[in-house]
C-alpha positions in Angstrom: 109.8 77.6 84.8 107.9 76.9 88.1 105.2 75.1 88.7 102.2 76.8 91.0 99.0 74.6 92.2 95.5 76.6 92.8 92.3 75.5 93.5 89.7 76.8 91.9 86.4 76.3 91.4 85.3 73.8 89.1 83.0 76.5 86.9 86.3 78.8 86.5 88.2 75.9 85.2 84.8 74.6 82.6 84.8 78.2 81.5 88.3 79.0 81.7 89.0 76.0 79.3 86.3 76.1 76.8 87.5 80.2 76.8 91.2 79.7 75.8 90.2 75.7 74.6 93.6 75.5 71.8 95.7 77.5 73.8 98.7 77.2 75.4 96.8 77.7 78.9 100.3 78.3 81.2 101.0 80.9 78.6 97.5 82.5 79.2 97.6 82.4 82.7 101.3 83.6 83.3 99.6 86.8 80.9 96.9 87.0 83.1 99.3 87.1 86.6 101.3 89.2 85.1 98.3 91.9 84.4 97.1 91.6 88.1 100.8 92.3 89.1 100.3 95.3 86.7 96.9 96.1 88.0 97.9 95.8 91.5 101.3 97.8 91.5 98.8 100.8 89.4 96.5 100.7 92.3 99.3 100.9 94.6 100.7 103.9 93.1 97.4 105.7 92.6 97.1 105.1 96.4 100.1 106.7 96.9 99.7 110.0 94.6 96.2 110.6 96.4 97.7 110.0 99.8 100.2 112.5 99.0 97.6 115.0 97.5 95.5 115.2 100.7 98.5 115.2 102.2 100.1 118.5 100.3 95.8 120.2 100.6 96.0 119.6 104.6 98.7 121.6 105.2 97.7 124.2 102.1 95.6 127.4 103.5 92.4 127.9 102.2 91.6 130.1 98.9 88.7 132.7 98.8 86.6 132.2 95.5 87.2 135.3 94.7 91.2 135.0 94.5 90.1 131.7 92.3 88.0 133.6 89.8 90.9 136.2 89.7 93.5 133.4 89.2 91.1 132.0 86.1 90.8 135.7 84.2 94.8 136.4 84.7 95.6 133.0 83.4 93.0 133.4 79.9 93.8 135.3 76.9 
């Protein structure tokens, strides 16, 4: 286990502690890094998928609405 030393501000902590007060608090807060890890690495790849979908419509040529409308009817019972 390591140790890790924040400062925070001293409402956080009052809330933080009267939030999870019985807790084992490293446990909450090694779950609640672990989510932002989570979190961040989801943002990261959303980034990436949208990056690569403007990326794949840039180079795509443009579509009349009328090859569209055709493209919905073929593809409907």
């Amino acid at each position: 286990m390591s140790t890790v030393n924040f400062s925070i501000p001293e409402a956080i902590k009052k809330a933080f502690n009267k939030t999870f007060e019985g807790e084992n608090k490293s446990a909450v807060l090694a779950r609640l890094m672990q989510q932002a890890i989570e979190e961040r690495k989801r943002q990261k790849r959303r980034a990436a998928a949208i990056e690569t979908l403007l990326k794949v419509r840039a180079g795509a040529k443009p579509v009349s609405e009328a090859t569209i409308r055709k493209a919905r009817r073929k593809g409907r019972p």
